[in-house]
C-alpha positions in Angstrom: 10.6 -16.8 12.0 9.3 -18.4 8.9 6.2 -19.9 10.9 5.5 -16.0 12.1 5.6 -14.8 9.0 2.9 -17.8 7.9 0.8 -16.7 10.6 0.8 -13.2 10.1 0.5 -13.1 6.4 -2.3 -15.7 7.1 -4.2 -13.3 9.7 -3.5 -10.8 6.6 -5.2 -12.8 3.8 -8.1 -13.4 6.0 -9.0 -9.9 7.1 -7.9 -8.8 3.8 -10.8 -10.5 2.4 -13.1 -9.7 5.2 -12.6 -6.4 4.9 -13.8 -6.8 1.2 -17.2 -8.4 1.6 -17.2 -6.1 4.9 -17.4 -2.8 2.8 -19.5 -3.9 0.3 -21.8 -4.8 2.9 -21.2 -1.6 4.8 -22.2 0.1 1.3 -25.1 -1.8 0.9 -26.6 -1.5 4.4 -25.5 0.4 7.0 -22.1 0.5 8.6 -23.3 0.0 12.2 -25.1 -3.4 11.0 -22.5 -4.6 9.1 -20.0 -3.9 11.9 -22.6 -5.5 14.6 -22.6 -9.1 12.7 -19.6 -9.5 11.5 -18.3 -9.1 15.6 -21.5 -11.0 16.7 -20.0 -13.9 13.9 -17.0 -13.8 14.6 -17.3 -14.1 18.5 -19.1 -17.2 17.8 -16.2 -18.4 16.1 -13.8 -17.3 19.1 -16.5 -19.3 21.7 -15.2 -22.7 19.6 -12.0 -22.0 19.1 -11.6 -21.5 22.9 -13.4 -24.1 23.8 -11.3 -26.6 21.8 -8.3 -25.3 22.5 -8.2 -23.7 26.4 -6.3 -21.2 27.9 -5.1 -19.6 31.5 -7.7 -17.4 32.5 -5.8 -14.6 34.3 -5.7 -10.8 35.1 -3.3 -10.2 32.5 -5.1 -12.0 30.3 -8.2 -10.8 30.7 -7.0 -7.2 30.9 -5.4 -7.1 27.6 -8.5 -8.9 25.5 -11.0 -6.1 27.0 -8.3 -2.9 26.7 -8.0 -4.8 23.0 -11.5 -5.2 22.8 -12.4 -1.6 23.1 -9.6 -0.2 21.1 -10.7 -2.8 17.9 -14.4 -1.6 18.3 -13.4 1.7 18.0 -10.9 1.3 15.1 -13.6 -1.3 13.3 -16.5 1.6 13.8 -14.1 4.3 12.6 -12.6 2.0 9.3 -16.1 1.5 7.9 -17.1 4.8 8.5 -13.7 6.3 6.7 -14.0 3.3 3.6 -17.9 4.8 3.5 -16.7 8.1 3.1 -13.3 8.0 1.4 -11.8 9.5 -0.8 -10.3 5.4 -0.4 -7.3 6.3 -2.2 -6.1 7.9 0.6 -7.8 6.6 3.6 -6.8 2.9 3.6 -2.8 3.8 3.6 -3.2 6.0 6.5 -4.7 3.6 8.5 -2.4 1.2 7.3 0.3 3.1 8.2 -0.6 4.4 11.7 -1.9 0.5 12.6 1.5 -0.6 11.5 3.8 2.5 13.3 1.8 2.3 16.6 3.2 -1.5 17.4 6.1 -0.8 15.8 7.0 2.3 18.4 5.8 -0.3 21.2 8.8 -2.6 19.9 11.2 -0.2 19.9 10.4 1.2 23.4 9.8 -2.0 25.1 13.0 -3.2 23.8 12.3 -6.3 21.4 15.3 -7.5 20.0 15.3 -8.1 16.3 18.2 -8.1 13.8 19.0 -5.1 11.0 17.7 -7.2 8.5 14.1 -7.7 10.3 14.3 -4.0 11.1 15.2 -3.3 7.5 12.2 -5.8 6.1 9.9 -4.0 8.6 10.5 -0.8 7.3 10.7 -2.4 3.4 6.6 -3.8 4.7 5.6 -0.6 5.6 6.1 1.2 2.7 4.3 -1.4 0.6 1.7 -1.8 2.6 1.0 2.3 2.1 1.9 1.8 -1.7 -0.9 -1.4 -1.7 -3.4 1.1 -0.4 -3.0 3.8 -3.0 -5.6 2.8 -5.9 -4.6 5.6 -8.2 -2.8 8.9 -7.6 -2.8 10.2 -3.9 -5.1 13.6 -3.9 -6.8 15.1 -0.7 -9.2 16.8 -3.0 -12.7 17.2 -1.3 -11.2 15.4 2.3 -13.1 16.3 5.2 -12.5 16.4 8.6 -15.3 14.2 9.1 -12.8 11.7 6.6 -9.7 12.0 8.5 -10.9 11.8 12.3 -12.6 8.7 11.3 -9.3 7.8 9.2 -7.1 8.4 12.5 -9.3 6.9 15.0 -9.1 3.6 12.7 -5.4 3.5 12.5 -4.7 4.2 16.0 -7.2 1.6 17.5 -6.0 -0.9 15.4 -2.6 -0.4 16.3 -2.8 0.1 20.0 -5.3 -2.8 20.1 -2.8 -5.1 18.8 0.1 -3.6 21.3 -2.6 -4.8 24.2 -3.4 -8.6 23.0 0.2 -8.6 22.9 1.1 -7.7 26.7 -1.2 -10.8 27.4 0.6 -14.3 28.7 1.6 -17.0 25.9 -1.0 -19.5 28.5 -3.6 -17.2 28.0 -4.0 -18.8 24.0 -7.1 -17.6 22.2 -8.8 -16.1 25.5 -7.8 -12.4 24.6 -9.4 -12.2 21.1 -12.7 -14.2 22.3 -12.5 -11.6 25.1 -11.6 -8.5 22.4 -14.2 -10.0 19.8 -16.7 -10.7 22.7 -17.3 -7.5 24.3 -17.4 -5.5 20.8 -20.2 -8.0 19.9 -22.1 -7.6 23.4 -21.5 -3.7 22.8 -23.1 -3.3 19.7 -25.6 -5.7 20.6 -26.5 -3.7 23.2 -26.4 -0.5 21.5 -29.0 -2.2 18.7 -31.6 -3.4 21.3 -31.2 0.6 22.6 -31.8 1.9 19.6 -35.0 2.0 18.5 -36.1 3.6 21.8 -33.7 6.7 22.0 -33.6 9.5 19.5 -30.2 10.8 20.6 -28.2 7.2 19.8 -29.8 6.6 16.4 -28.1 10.1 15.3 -25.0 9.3 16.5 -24.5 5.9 14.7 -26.2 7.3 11.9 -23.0 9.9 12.0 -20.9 6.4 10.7 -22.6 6.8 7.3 -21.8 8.5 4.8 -24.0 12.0 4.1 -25.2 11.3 0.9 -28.5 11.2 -1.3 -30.8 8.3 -1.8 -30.1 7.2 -4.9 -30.6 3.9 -7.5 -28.6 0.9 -6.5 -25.4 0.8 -9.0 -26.1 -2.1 -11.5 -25.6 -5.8 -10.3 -22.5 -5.9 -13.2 -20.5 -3.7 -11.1 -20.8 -4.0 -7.4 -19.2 -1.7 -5.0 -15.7 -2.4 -3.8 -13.3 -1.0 -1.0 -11.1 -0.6 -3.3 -12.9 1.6 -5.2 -14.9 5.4 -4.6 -18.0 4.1 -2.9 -21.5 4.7 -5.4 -23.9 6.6 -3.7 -26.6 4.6 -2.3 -29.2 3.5 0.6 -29.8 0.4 1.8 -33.7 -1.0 0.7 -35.6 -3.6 2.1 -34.5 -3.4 5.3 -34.9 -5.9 7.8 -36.2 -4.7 11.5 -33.9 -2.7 13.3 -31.0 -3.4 11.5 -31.2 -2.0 8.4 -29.6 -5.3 6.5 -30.6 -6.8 3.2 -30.1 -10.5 3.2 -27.0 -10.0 0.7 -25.5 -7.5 2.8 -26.4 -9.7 5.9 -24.6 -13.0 4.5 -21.7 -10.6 2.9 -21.1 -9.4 6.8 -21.5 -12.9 8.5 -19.0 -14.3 6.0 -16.8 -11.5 6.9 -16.9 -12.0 10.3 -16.0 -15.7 10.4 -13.1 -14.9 8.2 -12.4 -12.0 11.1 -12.5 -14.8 13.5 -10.1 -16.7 11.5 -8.1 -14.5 11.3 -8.3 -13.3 14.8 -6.8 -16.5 15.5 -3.7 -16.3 13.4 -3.2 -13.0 15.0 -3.4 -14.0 18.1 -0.9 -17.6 17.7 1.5 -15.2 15.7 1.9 -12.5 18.8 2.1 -15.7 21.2 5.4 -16.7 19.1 7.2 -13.5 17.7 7.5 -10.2 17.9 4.7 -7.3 18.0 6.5 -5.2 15.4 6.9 -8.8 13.3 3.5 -8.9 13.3 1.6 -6.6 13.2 3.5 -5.2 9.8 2.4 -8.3 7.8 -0.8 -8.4 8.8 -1.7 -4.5 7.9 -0.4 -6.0 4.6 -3.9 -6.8 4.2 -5.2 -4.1 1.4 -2.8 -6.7 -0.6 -5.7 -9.6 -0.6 -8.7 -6.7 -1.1 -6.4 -5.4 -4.2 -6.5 -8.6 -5.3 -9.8 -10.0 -4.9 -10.7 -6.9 -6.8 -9.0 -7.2 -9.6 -9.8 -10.9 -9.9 -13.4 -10.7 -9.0 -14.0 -7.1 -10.2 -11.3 -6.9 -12.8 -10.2 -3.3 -11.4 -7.1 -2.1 -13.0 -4.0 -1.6 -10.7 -2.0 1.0 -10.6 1.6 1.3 -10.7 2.1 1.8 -6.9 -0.4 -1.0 -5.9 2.0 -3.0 -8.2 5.3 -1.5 -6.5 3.8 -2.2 -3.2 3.1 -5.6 -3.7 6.7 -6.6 -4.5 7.7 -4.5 -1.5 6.0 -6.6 0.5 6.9 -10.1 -1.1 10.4 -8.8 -0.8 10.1 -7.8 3.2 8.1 -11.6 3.8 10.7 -13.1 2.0 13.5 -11.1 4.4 11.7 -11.5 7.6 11.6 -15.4 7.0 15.1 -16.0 6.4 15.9 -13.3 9.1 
């Protein structure tokens, strides 16, 4: 159990951290570019790995990287979109909370047999990880239902995407999330090269970003955070049909191979433990944004964040010895 743990709380730190220099990237460009090479990166990544490494190509396999595949786009789309238009505070424990309870429900139906004390740290993770997301005091003031379909959509992908790379054979190896991370990045590749030539598209990934007016860019001393209420802003300079800056294009591509990393640990940990195991330490991610923010950006934590975090020392610490 102690090496699933590693890998999960691994997968955790990684996309933790991803998710980070994703959102600021998202803030500063757009989130469909952001999104777009932080997949396109991170399938790259995925090519390697597989290529090093191997794997039975089968049905199953197959199967449960593209059902995976589309249920991670979706929930990828839909988590930038919700961090873009907050209120943060609220959105990143709910989709915390719905990617953890969606494999958890899986477990429980399809039987995996775990002790009381695993059970119990599961439950212990949980709650942390929704205390983690909480920056300050939970409010719904000025949530729209624009915020929470976005917020929903997120939660639920991610959890039933990870239910699906699961279902996949332990031969299969990395082959699922090359196949999950590969047809998101030949999606939104696709949907890039469409469009500049139809009206119709452009309006609907423009429906991602936030409504808000152009304003000036907040001052380089304090740049935007996911773990803070998102500045008003436009992205300038834009490069051709896109709409990056260079920052916000390195801040994505770094993002994505940390995805890909972390990808990886995801995929080894649901080869060698349980689904529920799993995917509860990794949506213990907000725990490396919080603090990479408060390191980098010295944000205050609050109380709860603080609470959270020992919850979820205390549940690692349980589900190792377990």
């Amino acid at each position: 159990m102690i090496a699933i743990v590693a890998l999960a709380l691994g997968a955790a730190l990684a996309y933790g951290i991803a998710d980070f220099l994703g959102g600021v990237a998202a803030r500063r460009a757009t989130v469909f570019a952001s999104t777009t090479v932080n997949y396109v990166v991170a399938a790259v990544l995925l090519v390697v790995a597989v290529a090093l490494t191997g794997g039975v190509w089968s049905a199953q396999a197959v199967t449960g990287g593209l059902v995976g595949g589309v249920l991670a786009l979706i929930g990828f789309l839909a988590f930038f979109a919700a961090l873009a238009a907050g209120p943060i505070s609220l959105v990143t424990p709910v989709i915390g909370l719905l990617s953890s309870a969606v494999p958890v429900a899986a477990a429980l139906v399809l039987g995996d047999k775990l002790s009381p004390i695993a059970w119990v740290a599961i439950a212990i993770a949980v709650v942390g990880g929704v205390l983690i997301g909480m920056e300050h005091r939970l409010s719904i003031t000025g949530l729209s239902t624009r915020t929470v379909f976005f917020t929903v959509s997120a939660g639920l992908g991610f959890g039933f995407a990870t239910v699906a790379l699961d279902r996949v054979p332990a031969d299969a190896g990395l082959i699922p999330v090359l196949l999950d991370s590969g047809l998101g990045a030949v999606i939104l590749l696709a949907l890039a090269a469409l469009r500049p030539f139809s009206g119709p598209l452009r309006r609907l990934l423009a429906l991602l970003d936030p409504p808000t007016p152009v304003m000036a860019a907040p001052e380089p001393t304090a740049p935007p955070s996911p773990t803070a209420t998102p500045p008003a802003g436009a992205p300038t300079a834009a490069a051709p049909g896109m709409g990056m800056v260079t920052p916000a294009f390195l801040l994505a591509a770094t993002a994505g191979l940390l995805t890909g990393v972390a990808n990886v640990l995801l995929m080894l940990g649901l080869h060698a433990g349980s689904v529920a195991v799993v995917a509860v330490l990794t949506n213990l991610y907000p725990l490396a944004t919080m603090v990479l923010a408060w390191i980098v950006l010295r944000e205050r934590l609050s109380r709860m964040q603080l609470l959270g975090a020992l919850l979820a020392l205390t549940a690692s610490v349980l589900l190792g010895v377990a």
